[in-house]
Phi, psi and omega in degrees: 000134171247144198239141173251134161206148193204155165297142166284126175255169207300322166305000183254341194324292174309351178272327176306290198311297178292354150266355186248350155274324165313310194292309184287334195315322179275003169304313217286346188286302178312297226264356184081311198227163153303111184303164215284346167287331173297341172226051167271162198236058214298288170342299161315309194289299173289000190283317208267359202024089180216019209242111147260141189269147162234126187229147176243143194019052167082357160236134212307114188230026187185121188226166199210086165287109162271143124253138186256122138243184171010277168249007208197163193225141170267021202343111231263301197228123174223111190224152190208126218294124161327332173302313201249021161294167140106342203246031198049033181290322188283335183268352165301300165293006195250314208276329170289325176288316137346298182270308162346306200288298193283001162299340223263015200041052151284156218253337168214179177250142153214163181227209146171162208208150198293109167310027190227001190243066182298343185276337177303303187289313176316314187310308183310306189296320198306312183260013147119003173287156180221126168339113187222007180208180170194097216223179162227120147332071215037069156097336201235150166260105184251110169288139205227109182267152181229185152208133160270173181234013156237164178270000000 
């Protein structure tokens, strides 16, 4: 299987939007609400290129929101169509992500994620992130993972 990302263009917006809803949609019974990717303004993020697509034979199975800051790079959103868990799309985007922070020398990668999302922090730890806040957000209880990327 080959995973193609790429920036997401503006003809992808519903495709984006509906996959990042696919991904979150079962969250909303635990979590009370929609979790906060679900109600971004994917046009915008993409309009601002910060939108990446992830597609396996031409179809959109994964997305991925960058934001840079200072030193460190963010993952905003890492979301992956459900048909198409299991089959390393999320670690795909993360490794992408990964490789952004050091073109750009950034010193880490982060994210967070809803305390209520557990298999997502196990993946994270899995994949070399360490815990380092825990704070609540608009609303939401978030754990904020980091991984550097110098030795």
């Amino acid at each position: 299987m080959s995973i193609t990302i790429r920036a997401a263009t503006q003809t992808e917006t519903g495709s984006v939007t509906a996959c990042v809803c696919h991904a979150f949609i079962d969250y909303i019974p635990a979590i009370g609400k929609q979790p906060q990717p679900m109600l971004d303004d994917y046009q915008r993020l993409i309009d601002e290129g910060r939108v990446f697509a992830a597609f396996v034979e031409e179809k959109l199975v994964g997305v991925l929101v960058l934001s840079e800051e200072a030193d460190s790079l963010c993952i905003e959103t890492l979301a992956t169509h459900p048909h198409a868990q299991g089959q390393g799309i999320g670690k795909a985007l993360i490794s992408f992500a990964e490789g952004v922070a050091r073109s750009n020398k950034a010193a880490s990668v982060w994210l967070s994620t809803n305390s209520l999302m557990h298999h997502a922090q196990q993946i994270y730890h899995h994949l070399g992130f360490v815990v380092y806040d825990r704070r609540i957000v608009n609303g939401y209880d978030r754990i904020f993972f980091r991984k550097n990327l110098t030795a």
